[in-house]
N, C-alpha and C positions, 0 to 999 in steps of 0.2 A: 958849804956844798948846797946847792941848789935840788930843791925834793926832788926834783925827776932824776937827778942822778944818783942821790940819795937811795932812790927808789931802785935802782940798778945794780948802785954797788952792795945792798942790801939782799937783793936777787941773787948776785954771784958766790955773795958768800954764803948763803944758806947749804948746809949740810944735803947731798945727795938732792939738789934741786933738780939737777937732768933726768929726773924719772920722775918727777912732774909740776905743772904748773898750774899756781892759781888762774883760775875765769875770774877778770874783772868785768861788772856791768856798773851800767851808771841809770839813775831813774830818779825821774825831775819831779817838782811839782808847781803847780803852775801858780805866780805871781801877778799882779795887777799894777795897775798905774802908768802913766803918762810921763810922772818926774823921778830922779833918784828918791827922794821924800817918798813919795807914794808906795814906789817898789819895795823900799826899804820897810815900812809900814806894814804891807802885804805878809812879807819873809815874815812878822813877827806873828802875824795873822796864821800864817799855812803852813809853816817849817815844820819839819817832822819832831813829831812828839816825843821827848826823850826821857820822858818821866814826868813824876811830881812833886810839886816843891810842900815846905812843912805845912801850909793849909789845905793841900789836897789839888791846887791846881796845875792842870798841866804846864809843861816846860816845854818848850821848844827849840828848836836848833835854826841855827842858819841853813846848815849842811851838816852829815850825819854818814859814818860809815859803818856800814853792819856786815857780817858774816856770819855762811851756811859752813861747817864742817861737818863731814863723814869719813867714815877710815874702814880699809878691806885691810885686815888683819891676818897675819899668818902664824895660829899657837900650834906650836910641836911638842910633844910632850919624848923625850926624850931619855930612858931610864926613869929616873925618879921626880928627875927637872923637867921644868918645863921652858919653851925660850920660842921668841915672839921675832921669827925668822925676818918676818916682813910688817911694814906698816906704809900703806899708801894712802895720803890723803886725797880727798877730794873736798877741793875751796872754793870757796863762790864769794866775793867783795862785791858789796856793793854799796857805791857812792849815790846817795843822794844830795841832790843840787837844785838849786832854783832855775824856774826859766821863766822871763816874760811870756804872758799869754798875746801878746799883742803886739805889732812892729813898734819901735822905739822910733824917735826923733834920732838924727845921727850922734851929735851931740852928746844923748844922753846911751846912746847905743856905743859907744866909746868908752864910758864912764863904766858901763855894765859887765862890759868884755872885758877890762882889766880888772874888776872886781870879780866876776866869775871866772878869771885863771887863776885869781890868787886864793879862791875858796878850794878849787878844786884841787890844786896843789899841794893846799895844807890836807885836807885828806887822801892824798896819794901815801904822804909819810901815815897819817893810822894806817891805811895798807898795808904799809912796807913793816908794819912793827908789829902787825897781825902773821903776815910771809914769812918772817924770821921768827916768832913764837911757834908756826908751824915746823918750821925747819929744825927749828929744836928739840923739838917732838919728834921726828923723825927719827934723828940725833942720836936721842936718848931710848926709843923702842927699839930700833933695827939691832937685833941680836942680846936683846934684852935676855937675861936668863934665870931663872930664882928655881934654887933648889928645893927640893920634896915639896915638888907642886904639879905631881902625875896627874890632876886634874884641870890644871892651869887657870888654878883659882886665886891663888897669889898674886901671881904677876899682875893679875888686871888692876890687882886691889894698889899693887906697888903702881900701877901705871895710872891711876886713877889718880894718886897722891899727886902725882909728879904734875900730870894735867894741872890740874887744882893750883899747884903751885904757880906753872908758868903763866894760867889763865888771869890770875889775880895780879902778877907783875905786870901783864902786857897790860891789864887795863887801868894799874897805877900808874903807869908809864905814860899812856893815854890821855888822863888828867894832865898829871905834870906839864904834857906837851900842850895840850888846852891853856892852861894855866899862864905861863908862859907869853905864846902865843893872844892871848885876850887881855894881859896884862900891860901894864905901862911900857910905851914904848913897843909893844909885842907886834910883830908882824901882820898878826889878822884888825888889832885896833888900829893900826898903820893904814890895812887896806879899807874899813871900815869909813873910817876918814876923808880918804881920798876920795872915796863913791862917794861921801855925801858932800862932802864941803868941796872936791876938785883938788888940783894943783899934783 
């Protein structure tokens, strides 16, 4: 399946998705050079920093997907229980991406644009695997209920677990698909290739 559809059939099936929807943004940064070589040089130069490796220097990315979450909670304390009526999130994705600072040759402006769909692509699916971590959340709070918690101190502590849990999957998941993906044969070393060498 091809990520953009990927990314939709991942959409539909998400839990009570019609009462609301991620904001996706995109935010570049800007690359140098004249040739693929050059460009590709650059990205290792400027790509967004994703940590540090075991002697302390930064790591950087090609392209990078990050997300804001917040959540408008509904606790009811109800006799002795308490139960978490509502849970609406608010998402914000955002892709980062390279972009030349400068008009390309055609050439190599051809080279770039099918390497920049195929970046941007493989970050739609971390998207879509963040969308559906959300939805499971959803999922799992709406109508959430734990007894003798008239102060609805519990539940957050149960809801906090749960977070925790699906937070650590999505971003095992995450690797995996990096992994994969960067690997022999893997899609992004595919397109990786293509930008530089052609064909």
């Amino acid at each position: 399946m091809k990520p953009a559809l990927l990314l939709s059939a991942l959409l539909l099936a998400t839990p009570a998705f019609a009462d609301w929807k991620p904001v996706e943004t995109v935010a570049t940064y800007a690359v140098s050079g004249q040739t693929v070589e050059e460009l590709y040089v650059s990205i290792g130069e400027k790509g967004p920093v994703i940590g540090k490796d075991s002697a302390g220097n930064e790591r950087r990315a090609i392209a990078h997907t990050n997300f804001k979450l917040t959540w408008q909670r509904d606790y009811r304390p109800e006799s002795s229980a308490c139960v978490l009526k509502s849970a609406r999130p608010k998402l914000i994705i955002t892709y980062t991406l390279p972009k030349p600072s400068a008009k390309l040759a055609p050439a190599v402006r051809a080279r770039w644009d099918a390497f920049a769909a195929g970046l941007a692509a493989h970050e739609k699916v971390h998207g879509a695997g963040i969308v559906d971590m959300v939805g499971k959340i959803v999922a799992f709070s709406t109508g959430l209920t734990v007894a003798d918690d008239p102060g609805c101190t519990k539940i957050r502590a149960e809801l906090t677990q749960y977070l925790d849990q699906l937070s650590k999957a999505q971003r095992q998941a995450s690797r995996d698909f990096d992994k994969v993906e960067f690997g022999a044969g893997g899609n992004l070393q595919k397109l990786i290739a293509a930008f530089l060498i052609g064909g």
